[in-house]
C-alpha positions in Angstrom: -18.2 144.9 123.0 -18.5 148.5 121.5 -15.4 150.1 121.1 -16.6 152.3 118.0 -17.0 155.3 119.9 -13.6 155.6 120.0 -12.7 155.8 117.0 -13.9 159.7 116.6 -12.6 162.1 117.2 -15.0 163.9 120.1 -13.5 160.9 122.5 -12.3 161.6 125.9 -10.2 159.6 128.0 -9.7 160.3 131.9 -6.8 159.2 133.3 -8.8 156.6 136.1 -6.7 158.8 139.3 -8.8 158.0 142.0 -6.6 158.5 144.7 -5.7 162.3 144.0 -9.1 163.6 141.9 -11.2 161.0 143.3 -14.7 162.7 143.5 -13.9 164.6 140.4 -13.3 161.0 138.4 -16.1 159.8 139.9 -18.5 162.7 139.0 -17.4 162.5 135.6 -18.1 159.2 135.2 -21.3 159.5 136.2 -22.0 162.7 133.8 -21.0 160.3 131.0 -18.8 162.5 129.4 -15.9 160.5 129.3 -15.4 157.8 126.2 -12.8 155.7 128.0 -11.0 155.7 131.6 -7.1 155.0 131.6 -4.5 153.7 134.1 -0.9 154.4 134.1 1.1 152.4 136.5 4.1 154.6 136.3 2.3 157.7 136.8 -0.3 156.6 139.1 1.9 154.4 141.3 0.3 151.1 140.8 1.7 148.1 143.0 -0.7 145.2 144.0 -2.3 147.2 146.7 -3.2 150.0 144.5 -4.2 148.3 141.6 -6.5 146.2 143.7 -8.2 149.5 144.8 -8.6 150.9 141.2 -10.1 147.4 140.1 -12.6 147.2 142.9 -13.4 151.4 141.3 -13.8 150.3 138.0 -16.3 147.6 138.3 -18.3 150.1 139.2 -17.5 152.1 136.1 -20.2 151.4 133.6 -19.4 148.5 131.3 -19.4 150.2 128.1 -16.7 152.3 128.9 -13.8 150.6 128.1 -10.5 150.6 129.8 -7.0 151.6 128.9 -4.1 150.1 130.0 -0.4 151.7 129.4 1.5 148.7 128.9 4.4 150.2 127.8 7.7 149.5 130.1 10.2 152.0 130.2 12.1 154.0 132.9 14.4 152.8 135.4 12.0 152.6 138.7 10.9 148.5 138.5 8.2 149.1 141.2 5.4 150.5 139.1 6.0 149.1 136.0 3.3 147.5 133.6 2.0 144.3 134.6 0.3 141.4 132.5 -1.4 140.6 135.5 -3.3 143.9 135.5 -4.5 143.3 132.3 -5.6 140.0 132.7 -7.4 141.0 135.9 -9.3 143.7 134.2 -10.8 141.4 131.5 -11.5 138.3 133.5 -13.3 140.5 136.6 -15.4 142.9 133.8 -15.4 140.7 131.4 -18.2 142.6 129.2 -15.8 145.6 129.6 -13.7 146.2 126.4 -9.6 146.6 127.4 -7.3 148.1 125.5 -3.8 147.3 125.8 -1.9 151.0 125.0 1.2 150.5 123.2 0.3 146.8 122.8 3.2 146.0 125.6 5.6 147.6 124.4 8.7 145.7 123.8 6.6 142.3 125.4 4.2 143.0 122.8 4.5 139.1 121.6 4.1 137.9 125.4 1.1 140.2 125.7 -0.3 138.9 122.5 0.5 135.2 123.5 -1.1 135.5 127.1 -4.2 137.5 126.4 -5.3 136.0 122.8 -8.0 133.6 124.1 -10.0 136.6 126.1 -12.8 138.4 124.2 -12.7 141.5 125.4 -8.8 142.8 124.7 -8.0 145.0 121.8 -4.9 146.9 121.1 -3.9 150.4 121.0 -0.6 150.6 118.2 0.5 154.4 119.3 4.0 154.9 120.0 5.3 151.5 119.0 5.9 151.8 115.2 8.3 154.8 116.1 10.0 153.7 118.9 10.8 149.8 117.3 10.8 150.7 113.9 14.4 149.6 113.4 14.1 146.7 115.8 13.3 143.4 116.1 9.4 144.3 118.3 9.3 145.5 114.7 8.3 142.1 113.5 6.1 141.5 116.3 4.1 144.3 115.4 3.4 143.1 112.0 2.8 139.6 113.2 -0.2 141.0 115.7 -1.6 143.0 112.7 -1.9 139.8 110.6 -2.7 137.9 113.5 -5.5 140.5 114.7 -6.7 140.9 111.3 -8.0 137.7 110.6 -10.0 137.9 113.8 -11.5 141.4 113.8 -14.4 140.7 116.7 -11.5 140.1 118.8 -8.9 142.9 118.0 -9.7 146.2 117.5 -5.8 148.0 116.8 -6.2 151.5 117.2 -3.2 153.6 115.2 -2.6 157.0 116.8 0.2 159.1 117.3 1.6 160.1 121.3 4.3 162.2 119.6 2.7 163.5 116.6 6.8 165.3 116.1 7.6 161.4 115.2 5.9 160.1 111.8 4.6 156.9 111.9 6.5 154.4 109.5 4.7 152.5 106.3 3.7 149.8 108.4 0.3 148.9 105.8 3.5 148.8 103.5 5.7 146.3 104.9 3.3 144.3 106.3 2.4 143.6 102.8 5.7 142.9 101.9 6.0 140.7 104.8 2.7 138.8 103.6 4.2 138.4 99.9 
């Protein structure tokens, strides 16, 4: 799995939209340009049906182009939340595919972590999170996947970036050190 790529800065990620920009997505794919595709079930709608068709579309993605999931729950329309089951359908049905988990579940971070730690191909994607738990108790999970992750690096890759770049990132290299001691 070869996620390096990403981690330039000359990385683009197209939102995996087949169903309004679906020759565009496809063509693009095809040109190579983009690093990474990405699927939002809020935005994008994604109940079973749908996310059935965007799987059956992105096995025929190239393999090296990894996948990004937003896993982060929020908003008060249940229908097209996040699912686990998304992600654990991506990696087990393109399983040489690399998958990152966006916001590392958000607030289920530690059920993410717990349910997708024995597949190969899932990495994490920190953004958001530090900001938006900093003074909660997801907090801790947060540290726990770094240490966790850490120790196992062909498994985890944890990407830190910045959605809102208006909301600094905490210390977390800090604390988890403290947390370690």
């Amino acid at each position: 799995m070869n996620v390096d790529g990403l981690k330039t800065q000359d990385t683009c990620t197209l939102i995996f939209d087949i169903w309004q920009e679906r020759d565009f997505i496809l063509k693009e794919i095809e040109s190579g340009k983009p690093s990474a595709v990405k699927l939002i079930p809020r935005d994008q709608r994604l109940g079973d049906k749908r996310f059935a068709e965007a799987l059956l579309h992105l096995k025929s993605v190239p393999a090296h182009v990894p996948v990004f999931y937003d896993s982060f729950r929020h908003g008060h329309d249940m229908r097209y939340q996040p699912c686990l089951d998304h992600v654990i359908a991506i990696a087990t049905q393109t399983p040489e595919r690399a998958v990152i988990v966006s916001h590392a579940g958000g607030h289920q971070l530690l059920d993410y972590f717990i349910h997708l730690r024995t597949l190969k191909n899932i990495y994490y994607d920190i953004s958001l999170i530090l900001q938006y738990f900093y003074h909660s108790s997801v907090f801790a999970d947060i540290k726990n996947l770094i240490q966790q992750t850490s120790k196992k690096a062909d498994l985890v890759w944890i990407r830190l970036s910045l959605d809102f770049a208006t909301h600094p990132a905490p210390n977390i290299h800090g604390d988890c050190r403290r947390s370690v001691a």
